[in-house]
Backbone as JSON Lines, residues from 0, in Angstrom:
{"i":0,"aa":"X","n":[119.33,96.69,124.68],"ca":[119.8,97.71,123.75],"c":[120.47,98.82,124.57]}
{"i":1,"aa":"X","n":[121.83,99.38,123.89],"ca":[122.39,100.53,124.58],"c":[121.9,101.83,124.74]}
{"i":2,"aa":"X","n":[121.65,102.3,126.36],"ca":[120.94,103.89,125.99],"c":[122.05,104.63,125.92]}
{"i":3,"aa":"X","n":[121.39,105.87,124.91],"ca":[122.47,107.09,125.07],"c":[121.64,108.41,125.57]}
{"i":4,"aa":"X","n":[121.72,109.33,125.98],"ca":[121.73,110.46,126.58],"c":[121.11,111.47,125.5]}
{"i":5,"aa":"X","n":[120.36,111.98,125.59],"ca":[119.6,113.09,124.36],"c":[119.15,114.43,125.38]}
{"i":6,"aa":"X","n":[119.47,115.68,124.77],"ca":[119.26,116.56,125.48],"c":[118.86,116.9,124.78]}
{"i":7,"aa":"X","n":[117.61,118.13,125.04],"ca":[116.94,118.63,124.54],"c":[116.17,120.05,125.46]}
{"i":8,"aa":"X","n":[115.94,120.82,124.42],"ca":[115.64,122.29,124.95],"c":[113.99,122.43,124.58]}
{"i":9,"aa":"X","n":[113.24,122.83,125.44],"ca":[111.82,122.67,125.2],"c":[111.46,124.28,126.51]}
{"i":10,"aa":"X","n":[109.73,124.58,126.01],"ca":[109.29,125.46,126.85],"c":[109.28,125.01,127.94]}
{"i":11,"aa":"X","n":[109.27,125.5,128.9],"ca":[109.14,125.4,130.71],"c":[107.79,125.05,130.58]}
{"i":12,"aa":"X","n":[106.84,125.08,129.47],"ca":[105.26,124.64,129.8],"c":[105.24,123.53,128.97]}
{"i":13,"aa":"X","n":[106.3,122.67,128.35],"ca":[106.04,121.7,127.45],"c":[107.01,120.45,128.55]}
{"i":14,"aa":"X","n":[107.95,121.24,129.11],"ca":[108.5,120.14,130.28],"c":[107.71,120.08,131.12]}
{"i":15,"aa":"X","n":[106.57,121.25,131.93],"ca":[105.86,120.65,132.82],"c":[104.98,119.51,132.38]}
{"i":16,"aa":"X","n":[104.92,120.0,131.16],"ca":[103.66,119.1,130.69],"c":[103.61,117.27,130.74]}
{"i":17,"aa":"X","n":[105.05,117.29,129.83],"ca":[105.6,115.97,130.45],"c":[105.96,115.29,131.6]}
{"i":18,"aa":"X","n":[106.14,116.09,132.27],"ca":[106.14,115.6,133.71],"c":[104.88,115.27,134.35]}
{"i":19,"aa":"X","n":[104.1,116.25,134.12],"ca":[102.56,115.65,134.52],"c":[102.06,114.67,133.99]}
{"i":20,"aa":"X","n":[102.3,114.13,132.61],"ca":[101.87,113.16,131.85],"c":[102.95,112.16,132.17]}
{"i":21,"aa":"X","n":[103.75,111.92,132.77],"ca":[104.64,111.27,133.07],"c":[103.91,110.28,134.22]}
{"i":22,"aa":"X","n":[104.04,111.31,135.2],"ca":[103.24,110.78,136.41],"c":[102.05,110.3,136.57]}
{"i":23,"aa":"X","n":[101.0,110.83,135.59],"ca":[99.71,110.6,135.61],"c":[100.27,108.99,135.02]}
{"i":24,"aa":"X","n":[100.72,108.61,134.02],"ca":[100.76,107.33,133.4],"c":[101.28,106.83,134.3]}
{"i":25,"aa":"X","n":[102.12,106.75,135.54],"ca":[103.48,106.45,136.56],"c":[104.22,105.95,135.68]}
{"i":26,"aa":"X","n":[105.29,106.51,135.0],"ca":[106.46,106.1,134.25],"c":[107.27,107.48,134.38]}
{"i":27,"aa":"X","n":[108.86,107.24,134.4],"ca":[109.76,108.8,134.13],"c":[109.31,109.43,132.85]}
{"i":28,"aa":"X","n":[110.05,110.59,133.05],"ca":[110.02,111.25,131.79],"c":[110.79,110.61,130.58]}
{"i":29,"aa":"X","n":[111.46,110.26,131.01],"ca":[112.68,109.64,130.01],"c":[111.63,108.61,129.23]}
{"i":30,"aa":"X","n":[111.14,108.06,130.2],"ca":[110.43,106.68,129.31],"c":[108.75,106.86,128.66]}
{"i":31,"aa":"X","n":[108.22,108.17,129.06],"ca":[107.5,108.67,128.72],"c":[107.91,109.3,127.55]}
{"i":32,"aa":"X","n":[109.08,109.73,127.07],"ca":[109.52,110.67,125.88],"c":[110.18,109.46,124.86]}
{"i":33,"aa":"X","n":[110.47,108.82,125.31],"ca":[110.61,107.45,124.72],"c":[109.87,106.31,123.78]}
{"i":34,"aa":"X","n":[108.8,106.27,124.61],"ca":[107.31,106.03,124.19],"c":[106.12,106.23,123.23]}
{"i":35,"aa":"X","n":[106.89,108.08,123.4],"ca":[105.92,108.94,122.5],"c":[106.73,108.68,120.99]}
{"i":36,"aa":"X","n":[108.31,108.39,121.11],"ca":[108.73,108.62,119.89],"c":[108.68,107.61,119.12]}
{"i":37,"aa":"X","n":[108.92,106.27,120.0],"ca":[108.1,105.17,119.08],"c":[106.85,105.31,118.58]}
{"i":38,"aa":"X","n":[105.93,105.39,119.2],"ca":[104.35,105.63,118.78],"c":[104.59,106.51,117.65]}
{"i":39,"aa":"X","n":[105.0,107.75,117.19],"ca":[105.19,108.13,116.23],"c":[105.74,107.84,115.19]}
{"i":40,"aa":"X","n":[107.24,107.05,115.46],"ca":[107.84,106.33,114.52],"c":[106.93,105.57,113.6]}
{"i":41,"aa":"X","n":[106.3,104.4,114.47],"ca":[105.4,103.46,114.18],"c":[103.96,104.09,113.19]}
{"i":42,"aa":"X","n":[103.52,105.13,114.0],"ca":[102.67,106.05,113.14],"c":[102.95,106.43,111.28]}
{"i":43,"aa":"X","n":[103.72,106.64,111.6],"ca":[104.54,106.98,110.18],"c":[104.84,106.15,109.58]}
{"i":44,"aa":"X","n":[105.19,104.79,109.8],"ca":[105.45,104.02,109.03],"c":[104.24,103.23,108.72]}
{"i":45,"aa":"X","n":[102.87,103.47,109.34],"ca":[101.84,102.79,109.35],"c":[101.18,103.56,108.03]}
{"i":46,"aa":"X","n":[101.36,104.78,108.46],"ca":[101.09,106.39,107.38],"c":[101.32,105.13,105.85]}
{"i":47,"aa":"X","n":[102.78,105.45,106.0],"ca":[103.25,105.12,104.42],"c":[103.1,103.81,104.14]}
{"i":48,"aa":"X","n":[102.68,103.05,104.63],"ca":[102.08,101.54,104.42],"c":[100.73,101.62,103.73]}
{"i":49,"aa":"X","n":[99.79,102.2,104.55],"ca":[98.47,102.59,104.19],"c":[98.64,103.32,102.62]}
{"i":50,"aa":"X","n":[99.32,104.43,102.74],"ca":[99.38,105.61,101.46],"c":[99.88,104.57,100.11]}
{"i":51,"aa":"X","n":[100.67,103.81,100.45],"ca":[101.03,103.01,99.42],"c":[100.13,101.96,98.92]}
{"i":52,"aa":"X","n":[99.47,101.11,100.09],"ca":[98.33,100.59,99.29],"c":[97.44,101.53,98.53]}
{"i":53,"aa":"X","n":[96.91,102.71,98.94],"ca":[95.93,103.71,98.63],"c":[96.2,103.63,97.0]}
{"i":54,"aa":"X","n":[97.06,104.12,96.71],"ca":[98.31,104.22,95.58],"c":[97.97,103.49,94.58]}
{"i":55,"aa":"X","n":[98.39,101.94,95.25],"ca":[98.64,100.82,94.12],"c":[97.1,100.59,93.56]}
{"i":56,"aa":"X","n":[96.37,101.01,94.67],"ca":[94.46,100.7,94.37],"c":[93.75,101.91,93.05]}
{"i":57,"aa":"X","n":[94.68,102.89,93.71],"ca":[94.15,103.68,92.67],"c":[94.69,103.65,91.18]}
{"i":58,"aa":"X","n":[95.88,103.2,90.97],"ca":[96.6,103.12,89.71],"c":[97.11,101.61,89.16]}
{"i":59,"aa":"X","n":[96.47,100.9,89.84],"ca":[96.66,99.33,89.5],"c":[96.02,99.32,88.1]}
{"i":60,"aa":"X","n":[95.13,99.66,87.42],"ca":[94.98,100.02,86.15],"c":[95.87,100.08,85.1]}
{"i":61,"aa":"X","n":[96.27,101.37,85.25],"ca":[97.74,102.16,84.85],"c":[98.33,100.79,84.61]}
{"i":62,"aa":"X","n":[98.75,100.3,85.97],"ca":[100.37,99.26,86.09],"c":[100.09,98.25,84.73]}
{"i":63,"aa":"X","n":[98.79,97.64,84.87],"ca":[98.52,96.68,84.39],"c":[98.13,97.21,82.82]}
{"i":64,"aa":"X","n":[97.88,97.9,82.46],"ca":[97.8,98.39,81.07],"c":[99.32,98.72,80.3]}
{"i":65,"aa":"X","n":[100.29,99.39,81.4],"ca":[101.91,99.44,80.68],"c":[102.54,98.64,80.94]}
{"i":66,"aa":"X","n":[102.21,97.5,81.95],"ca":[103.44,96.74,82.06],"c":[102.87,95.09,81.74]}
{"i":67,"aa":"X","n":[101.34,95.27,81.72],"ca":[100.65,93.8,81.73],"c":[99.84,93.34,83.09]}
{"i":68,"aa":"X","n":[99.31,92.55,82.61],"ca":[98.18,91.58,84.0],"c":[99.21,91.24,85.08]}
{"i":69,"aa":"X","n":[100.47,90.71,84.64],"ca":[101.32,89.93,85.52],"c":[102.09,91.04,86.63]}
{"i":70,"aa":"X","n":[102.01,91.97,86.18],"ca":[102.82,93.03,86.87],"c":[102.21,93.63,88.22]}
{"i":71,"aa":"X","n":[103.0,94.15,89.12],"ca":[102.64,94.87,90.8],"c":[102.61,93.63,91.43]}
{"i":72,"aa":"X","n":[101.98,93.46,92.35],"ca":[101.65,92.75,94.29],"c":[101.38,91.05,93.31]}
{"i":73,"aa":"X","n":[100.72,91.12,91.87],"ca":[100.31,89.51,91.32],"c":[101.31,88.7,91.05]}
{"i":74,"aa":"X","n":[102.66,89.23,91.14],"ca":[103.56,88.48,90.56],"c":[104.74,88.65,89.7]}
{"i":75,"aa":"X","n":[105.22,90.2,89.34],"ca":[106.37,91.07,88.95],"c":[105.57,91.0,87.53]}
{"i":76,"aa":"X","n":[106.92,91.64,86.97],"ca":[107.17,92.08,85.66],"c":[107.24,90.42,84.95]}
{"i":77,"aa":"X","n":[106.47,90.37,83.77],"ca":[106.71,89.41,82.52],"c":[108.44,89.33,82.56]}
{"i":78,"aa":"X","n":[109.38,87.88,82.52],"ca":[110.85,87.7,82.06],"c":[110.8,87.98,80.99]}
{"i":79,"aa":"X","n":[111.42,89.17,80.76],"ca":[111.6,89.67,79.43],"c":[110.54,90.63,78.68]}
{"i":80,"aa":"X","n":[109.69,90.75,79.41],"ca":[108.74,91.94,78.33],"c":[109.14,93.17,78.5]}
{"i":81,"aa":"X","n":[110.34,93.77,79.5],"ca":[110.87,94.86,79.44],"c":[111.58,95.01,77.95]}
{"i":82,"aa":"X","n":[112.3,94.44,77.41],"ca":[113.3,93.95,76.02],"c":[111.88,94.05,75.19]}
{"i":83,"aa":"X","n":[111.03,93.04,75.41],"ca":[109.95,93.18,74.08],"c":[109.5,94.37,73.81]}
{"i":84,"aa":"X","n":[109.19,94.98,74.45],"ca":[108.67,96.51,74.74],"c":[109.07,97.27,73.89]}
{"i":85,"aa":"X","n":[110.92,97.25,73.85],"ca":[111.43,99.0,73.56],"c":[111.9,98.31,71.82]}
């Protein structure tokens, strides 16, 4: 994959910081700041994975009372009970 160049302005105590945590792990900074932003990426998308099951657990009720048994994660919407509906 192609790298590109990211600059960035930080405290003189948040660059040392990385640098020490850099070294302590033995990796650059670059790949240390790299690292951290995946792990977060990944974090977040783990976040809204989780929050969404949370979600469907708590209101799977709901789904299944307005839209039917067949409806959410069991198997979609009834063909055609949107039309029967209205």
């Amino acid at each position: 994959m192609a790298k590109t160049q990211l600059n960035v302005r930080v405290e003189e105590s948040t660059a040392q910081a990385a640098r020490q945590r850099a070294l302590q792990r033995g990796v650059s900074v670059n790949r240390y700041i790299e690292e951290l932003v995946k792990q977060d990426a990944g974090e977040t998308g783990r976040t809204f994975v989780e929050s969404a099951a949370d979600f469907m657990k708590r209101y799977e009720a709901v789904f299944a009372e307005e839209f039917g048994e067949a409806s959410g994660a069991r198997g979609g919407a009834k063909p055609g009970a949107e039309k029967s509906r209205r």
